[in-house]
C-alpha positions as CSV (number, residue, x, y, z in Angstrom):
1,X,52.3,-26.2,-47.3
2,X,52.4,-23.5,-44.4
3,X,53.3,-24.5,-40.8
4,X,50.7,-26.0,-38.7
5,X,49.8,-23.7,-36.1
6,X,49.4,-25.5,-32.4
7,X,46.2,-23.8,-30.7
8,X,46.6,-22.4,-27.4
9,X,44.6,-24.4,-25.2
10,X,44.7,-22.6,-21.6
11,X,43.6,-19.0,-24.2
12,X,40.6,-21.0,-25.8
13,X,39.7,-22.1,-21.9
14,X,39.7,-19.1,-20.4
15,X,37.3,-17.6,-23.5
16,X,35.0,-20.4,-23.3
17,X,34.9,-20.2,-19.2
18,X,34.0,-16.1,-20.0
19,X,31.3,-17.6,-22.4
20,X,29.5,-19.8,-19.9
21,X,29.8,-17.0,-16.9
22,X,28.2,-14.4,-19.0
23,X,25.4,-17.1,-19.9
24,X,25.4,-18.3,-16.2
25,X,25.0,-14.6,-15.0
26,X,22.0,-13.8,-17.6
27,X,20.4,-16.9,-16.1
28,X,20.2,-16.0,-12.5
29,X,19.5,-13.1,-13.1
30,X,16.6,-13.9,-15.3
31,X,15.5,-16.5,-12.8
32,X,15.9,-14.0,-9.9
33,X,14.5,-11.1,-11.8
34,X,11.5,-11.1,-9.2
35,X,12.9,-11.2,-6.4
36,X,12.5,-8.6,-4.0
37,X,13.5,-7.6,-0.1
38,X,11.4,-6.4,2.4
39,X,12.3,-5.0,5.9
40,X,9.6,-3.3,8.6
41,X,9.1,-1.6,11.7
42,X,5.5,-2.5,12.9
43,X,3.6,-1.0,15.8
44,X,0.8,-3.1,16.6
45,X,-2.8,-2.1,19.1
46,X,-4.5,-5.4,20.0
47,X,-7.8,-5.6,22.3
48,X,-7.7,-9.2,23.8
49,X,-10.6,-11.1,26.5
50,X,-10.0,-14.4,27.9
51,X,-13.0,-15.5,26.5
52,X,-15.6,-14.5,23.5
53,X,-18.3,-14.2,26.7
54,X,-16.1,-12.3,28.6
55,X,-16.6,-8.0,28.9
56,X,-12.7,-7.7,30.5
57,X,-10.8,-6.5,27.3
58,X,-6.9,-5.9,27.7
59,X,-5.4,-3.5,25.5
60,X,-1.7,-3.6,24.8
61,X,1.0,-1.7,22.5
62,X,3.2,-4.0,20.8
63,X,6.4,-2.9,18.7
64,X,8.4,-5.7,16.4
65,X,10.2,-5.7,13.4
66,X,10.1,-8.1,10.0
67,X,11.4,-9.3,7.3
68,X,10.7,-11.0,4.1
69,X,11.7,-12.4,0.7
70,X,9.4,-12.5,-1.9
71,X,8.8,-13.0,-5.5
72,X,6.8,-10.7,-8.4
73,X,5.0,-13.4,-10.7
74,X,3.0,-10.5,-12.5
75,X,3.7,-7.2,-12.1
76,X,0.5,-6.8,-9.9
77,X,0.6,-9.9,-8.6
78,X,3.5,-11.4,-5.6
79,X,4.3,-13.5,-3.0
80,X,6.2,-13.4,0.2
81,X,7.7,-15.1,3.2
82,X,8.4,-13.3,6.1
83,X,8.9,-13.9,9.8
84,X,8.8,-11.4,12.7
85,X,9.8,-10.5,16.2
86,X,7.1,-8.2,18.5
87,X,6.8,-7.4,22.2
88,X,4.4,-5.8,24.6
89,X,5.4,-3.0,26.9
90,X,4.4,-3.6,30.3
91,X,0.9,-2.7,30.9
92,X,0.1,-1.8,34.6
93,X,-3.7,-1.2,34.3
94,X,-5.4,-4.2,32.4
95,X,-7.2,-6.1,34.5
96,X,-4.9,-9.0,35.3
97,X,-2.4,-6.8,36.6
98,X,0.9,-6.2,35.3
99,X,2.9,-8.5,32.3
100,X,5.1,-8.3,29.7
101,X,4.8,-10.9,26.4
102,X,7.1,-11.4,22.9
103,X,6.2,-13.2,20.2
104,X,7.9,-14.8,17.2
105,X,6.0,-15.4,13.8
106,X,6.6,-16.7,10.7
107,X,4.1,-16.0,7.7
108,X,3.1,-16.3,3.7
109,X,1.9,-13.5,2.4
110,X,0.2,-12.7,-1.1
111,X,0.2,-9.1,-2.3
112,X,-2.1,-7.9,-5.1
113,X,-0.9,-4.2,-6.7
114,X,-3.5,-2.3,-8.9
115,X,-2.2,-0.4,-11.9
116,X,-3.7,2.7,-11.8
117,X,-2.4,5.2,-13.9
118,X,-2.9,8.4,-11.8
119,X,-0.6,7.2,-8.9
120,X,2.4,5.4,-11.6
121,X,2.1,8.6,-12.8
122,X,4.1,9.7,-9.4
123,X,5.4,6.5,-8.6
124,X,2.6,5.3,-6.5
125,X,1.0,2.2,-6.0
126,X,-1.7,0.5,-3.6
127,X,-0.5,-2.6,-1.7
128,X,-2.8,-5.1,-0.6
129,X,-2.0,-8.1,1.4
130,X,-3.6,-11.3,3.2
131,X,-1.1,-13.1,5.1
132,X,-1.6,-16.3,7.3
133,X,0.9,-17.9,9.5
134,X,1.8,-19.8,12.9
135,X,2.4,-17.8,15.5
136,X,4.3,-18.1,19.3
137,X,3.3,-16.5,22.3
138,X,5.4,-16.2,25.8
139,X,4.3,-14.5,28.9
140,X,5.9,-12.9,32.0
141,X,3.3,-13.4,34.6
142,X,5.4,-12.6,37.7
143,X,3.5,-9.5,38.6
144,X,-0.2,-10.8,37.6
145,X,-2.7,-12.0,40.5
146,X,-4.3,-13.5,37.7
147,X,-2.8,-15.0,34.7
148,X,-4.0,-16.7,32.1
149,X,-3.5,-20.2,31.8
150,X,-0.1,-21.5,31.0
151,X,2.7,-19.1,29.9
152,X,3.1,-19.7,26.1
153,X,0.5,-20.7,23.4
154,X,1.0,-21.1,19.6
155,X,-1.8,-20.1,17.0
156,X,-2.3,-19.2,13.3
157,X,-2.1,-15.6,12.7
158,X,-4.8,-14.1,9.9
159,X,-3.7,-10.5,8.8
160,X,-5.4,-8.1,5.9
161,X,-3.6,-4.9,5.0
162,X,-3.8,-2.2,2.9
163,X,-1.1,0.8,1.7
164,X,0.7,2.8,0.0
165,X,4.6,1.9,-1.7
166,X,6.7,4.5,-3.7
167,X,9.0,3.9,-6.0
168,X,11.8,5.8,-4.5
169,X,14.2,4.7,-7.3
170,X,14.7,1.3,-9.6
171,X,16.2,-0.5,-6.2
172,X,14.2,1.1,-3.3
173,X,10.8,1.7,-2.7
174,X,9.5,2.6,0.8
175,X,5.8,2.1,1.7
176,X,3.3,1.7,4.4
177,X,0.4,-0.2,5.4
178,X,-2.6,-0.4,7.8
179,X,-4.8,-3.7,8.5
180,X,-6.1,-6.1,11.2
181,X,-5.0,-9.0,12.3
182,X,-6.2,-11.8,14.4
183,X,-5.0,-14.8,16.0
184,X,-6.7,-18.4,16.9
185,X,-4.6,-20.0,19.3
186,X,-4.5,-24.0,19.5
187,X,-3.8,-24.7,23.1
188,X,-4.7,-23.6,26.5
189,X,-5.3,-20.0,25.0
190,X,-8.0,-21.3,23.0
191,X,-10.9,-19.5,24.5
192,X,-8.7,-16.4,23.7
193,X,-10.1,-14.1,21.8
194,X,-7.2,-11.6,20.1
195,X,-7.2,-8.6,17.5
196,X,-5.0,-6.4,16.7
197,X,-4.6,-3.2,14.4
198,X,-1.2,-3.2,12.5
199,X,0.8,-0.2,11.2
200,X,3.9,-0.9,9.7
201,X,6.7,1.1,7.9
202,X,9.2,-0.8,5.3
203,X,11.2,-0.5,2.6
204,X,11.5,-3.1,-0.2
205,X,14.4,-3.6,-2.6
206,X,14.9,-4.7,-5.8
207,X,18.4,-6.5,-6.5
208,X,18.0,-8.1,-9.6
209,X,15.2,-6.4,-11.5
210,X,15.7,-2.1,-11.3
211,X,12.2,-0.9,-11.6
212,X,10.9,1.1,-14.3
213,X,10.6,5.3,-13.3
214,X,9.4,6.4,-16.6
């Protein structure tokens, strides 16, 4: 009879512990395959009265940032949750005098992508989004005769946008978008009426899922 061979139990571990990481890995990464990042610069116009009655209209330019997570559950089909930081540039002609505001929002977002051949053809692709969201408002009414009431309102934020994305390369595509935006505030700033054009420039990556080029 030949000699019984003892098996090497720490070499048989460490094979079986590279078995279940390279099943782990194909896992998440098949679970996370639509995942995407989003970042943006946004410049934002918004024409605002105190009241729907009312013929004062303040304009303001606003200028914010965002960013987002979101996930591809067709390829023309997504969703996304974002939040977002804006201010407004003191204004020294609107006819409450002079103020300054930020504002802090957090959002859902679904985002329907055409296929049309012509613009794959050079990487291309129409982005259209509806978002909703809650929305916070502060003030800096130091320097106006006559504020509004209160300094700070919240409200939920109703944006439609349209644009263009490019597939840059299988991890980053930038794109922009145009749309409006409006937003219903709950508290004293009720009888506020607010909306706002919104240009914004991003770029989205793609960490687990490289894009097709061909």
């Amino acid at each position: 009879m030949g000699d019984f061979i003892q098996p090497d139990f720490s070499e048989l571990l460490m094979k079986r512990t590279a078995l279940f990481t390279v099943f782990l890995f194909l896992a998440v990464q098949g679970a996370f395959a639509g995942l995407y990042f989003d970042t943006k610069a946004s410049y934002v116009h918004s024409w605002s009265t105190h009241d729907s009655s009312s013929d004062k209209i303040n304009q303001d330019n606003m200028y914010g940032c965002m960013a987002g997570v979101g996930y591809y559950i067709h390829e023309q089909f997504n969703i996304r949750v974002e939040g977002g930081y804006h201010y407004v540039e003191p204004v020294r002609e609107t006819v409450d005098g002079s103020y300054t505001a930020d504002s802090l929002g957090l959002y859902v977002s679904m985002e329907f992508i055409p296929f049309i051949p012509l613009l794959a053809d050079i990487r291309l692709f129409l982005i259209n989004s509806f978002s909703v969201g809650y929305i916070h408002v502060s003030l800096n009414t130091e320097d106006m005769p006559n504020p509004p009431p209160g300094e700070s309102d919240t409200g939920i934020q109703v944006l439609v946008s349209t644009g263009v994305l490019y597939q840059f390369s299988q991890h980053v595509a930038p794109f922009i978008t145009i749309g409006w935006s409006g937003i219903y505030y709950q508290g004293e700033w009720k009888d506020t009426v607010s909306n706002m054009v919104n240009v914004t420039f991003g770029v989205r990556f793609f960490l687990f899922n490289p894009r097709t080029l061909e």
